[in-house]
C-alpha positions as CSV (number, residue, x, y, z in Angstrom):
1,X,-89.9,188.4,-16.4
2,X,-92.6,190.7,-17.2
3,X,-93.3,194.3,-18.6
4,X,-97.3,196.0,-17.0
5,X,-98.6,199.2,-18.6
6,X,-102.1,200.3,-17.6
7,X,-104.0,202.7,-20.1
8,X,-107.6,203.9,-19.3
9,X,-110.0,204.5,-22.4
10,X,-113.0,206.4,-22.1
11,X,-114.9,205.4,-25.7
12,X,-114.6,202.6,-27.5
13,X,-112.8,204.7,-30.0
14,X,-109.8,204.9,-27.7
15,X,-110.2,201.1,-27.2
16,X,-109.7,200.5,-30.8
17,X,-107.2,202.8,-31.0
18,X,-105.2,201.1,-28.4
19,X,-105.0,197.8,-30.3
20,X,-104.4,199.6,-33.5
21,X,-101.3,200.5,-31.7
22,X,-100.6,197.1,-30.6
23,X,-101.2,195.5,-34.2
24,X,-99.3,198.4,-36.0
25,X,-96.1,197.0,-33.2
26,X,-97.0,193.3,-34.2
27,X,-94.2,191.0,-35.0
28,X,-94.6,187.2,-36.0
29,X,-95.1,184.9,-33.3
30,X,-96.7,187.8,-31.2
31,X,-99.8,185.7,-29.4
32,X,-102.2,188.0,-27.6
33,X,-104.3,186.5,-24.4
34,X,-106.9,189.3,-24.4
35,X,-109.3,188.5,-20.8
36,X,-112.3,190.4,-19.9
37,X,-115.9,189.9,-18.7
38,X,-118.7,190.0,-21.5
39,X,-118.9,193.3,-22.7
40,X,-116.2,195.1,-21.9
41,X,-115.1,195.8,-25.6
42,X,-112.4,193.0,-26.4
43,X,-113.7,192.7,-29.8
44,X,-113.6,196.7,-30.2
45,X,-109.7,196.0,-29.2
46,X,-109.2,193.0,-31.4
47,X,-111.1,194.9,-34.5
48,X,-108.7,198.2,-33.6
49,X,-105.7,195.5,-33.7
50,X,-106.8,193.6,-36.7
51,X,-107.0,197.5,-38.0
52,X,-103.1,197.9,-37.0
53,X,-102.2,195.0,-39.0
54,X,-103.9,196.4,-42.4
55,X,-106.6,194.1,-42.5
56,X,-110.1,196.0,-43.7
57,X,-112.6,193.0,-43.9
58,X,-115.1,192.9,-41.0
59,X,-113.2,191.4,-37.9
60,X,-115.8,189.8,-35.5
61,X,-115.7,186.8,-32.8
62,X,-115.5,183.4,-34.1
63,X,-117.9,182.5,-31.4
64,X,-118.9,179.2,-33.1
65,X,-115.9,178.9,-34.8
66,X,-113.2,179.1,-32.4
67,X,-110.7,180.5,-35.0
68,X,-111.0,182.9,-37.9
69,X,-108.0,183.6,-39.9
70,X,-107.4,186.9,-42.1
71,X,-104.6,186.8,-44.5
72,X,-104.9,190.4,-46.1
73,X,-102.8,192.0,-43.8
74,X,-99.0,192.5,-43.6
75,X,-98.7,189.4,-41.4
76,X,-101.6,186.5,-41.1
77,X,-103.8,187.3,-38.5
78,X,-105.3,184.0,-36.1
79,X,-108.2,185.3,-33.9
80,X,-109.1,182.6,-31.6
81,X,-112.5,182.9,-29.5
82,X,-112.4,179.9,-26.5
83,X,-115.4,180.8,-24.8
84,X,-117.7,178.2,-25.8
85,X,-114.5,175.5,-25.5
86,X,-115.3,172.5,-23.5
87,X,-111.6,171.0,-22.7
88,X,-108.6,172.7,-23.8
89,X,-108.0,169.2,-25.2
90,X,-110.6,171.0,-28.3
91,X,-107.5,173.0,-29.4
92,X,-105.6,170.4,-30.0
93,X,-108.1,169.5,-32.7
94,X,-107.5,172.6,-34.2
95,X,-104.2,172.5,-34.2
96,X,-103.5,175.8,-32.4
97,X,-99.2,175.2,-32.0
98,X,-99.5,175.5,-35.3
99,X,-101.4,179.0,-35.5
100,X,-99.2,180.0,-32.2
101,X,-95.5,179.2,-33.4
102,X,-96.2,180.5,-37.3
103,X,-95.2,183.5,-39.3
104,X,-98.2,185.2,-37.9
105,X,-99.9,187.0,-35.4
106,X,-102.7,185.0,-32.6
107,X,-105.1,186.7,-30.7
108,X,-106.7,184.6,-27.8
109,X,-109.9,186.2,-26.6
110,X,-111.1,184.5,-23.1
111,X,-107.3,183.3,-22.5
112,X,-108.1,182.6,-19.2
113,X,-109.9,179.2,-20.4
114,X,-107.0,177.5,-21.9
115,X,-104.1,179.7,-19.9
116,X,-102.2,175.8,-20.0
117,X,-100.9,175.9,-23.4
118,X,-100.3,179.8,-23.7
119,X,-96.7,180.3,-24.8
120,X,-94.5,181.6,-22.2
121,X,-93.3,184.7,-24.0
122,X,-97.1,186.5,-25.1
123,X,-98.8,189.9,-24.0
124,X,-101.9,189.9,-22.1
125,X,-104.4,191.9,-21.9
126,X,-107.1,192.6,-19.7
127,X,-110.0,195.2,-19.9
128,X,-111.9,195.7,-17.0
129,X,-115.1,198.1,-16.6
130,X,-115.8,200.6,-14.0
131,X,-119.3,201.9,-14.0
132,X,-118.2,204.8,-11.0
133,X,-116.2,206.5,-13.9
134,X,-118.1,205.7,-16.3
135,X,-120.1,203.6,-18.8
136,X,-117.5,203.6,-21.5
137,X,-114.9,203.5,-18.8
138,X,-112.2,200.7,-19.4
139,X,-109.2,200.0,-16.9
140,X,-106.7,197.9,-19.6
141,X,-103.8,196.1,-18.3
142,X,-100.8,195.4,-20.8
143,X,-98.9,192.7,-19.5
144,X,-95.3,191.4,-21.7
145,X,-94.1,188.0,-21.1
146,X,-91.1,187.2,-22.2
C-alpha cells in the first residue's frame, strides 16, 4: 500500500524547505530512497532534511564515501550516496541493515541502484526538472510505503 503527494518548488530554497519538513516528521527507522538525474537538487533536499533533524554541520554527498553519518541531531542521521556503487553486493560490506533497521534515520540518494535491498515500508522521493517552467523548476514526487 502506498501514500503519493506531488509538490512543485520553484528555488532551491523551497526544495530545502521541503525536506526540512520531512526531517522535522522523521521517526527512527524512517529510510529515504531519494531518485533524481544529476542536478536536480537532491542534496539541496537532503541538506533541508538533515536541517529538520537539527543537525548544523555541513551536509554534503558522500560521493566517495558511500555513507556519512551525523550524530548531532535529535536522531542519528545515515546519508548513503550509491552512485559510484559497482554491485549492491558493496553494501553489504558496509553493513547497510545495520544503518536501515537502527534507532536512526537513512537517506538513500540514487536508490534506484540498489532498489533490491530497500525496506518495504520507506518514502521515496523523486525530483524531476522541467526546463518549460523553469530553470529552478522541480516536479517532487512523495511516495509512502508501508
Amino acid at each position: 500500500m502506498s501514500n503519493e503527494i506531488v509538490i512543485e518548488t520553484n528555488t532551491p530554497g523551497e526544495t530545502f524547505e521541503l525536506g526540512r519538513s520531512l526531517g522535522a516528521k522523521a521517526s527512527k527507522r524512517d529510510v529515504y530512497a531519494l531518485v533524481g538525474d544529476l542536478g536536480v537538487g537532491k542534496t539541496v533536499f537532503t541538506q533541508g532534511l538533515a536541517a529538520g533533524l537539527g543537525i548544523t554541520e555541513p551536509v554534503n554527498s558522500p560521493t566517495f564515501t558511500i555513507m556519512q553519518v551525523y550524530e548531532e541531531g535529535r536522531l542519528p542521521f545515515f546519508h548513503f550516496d550509491v552512485y559510484r556503487i559497482g554491485d549492491v553486493s558493496e553494501m553489504d560490506e558496509i553493513g547497510y541493515e545495520e544503518y536501515f533497521y537502527s534507532d536512526g534515520v537513512c537517506l538513500i540518494e540514487w536508490a534506484d541502484l540498489v532498489k533490491e535491498i530497500i525496506p518495504e515500508r520507506h518514502t521515496r522521493i523523486e525530483i524531476q526538472k522541467d526546463l518549460q517552467k523553469g530553470f529552478d523548476y522541480r516536479k517532487i514526487t512523495v511516495t509512502e510505503f508501508e
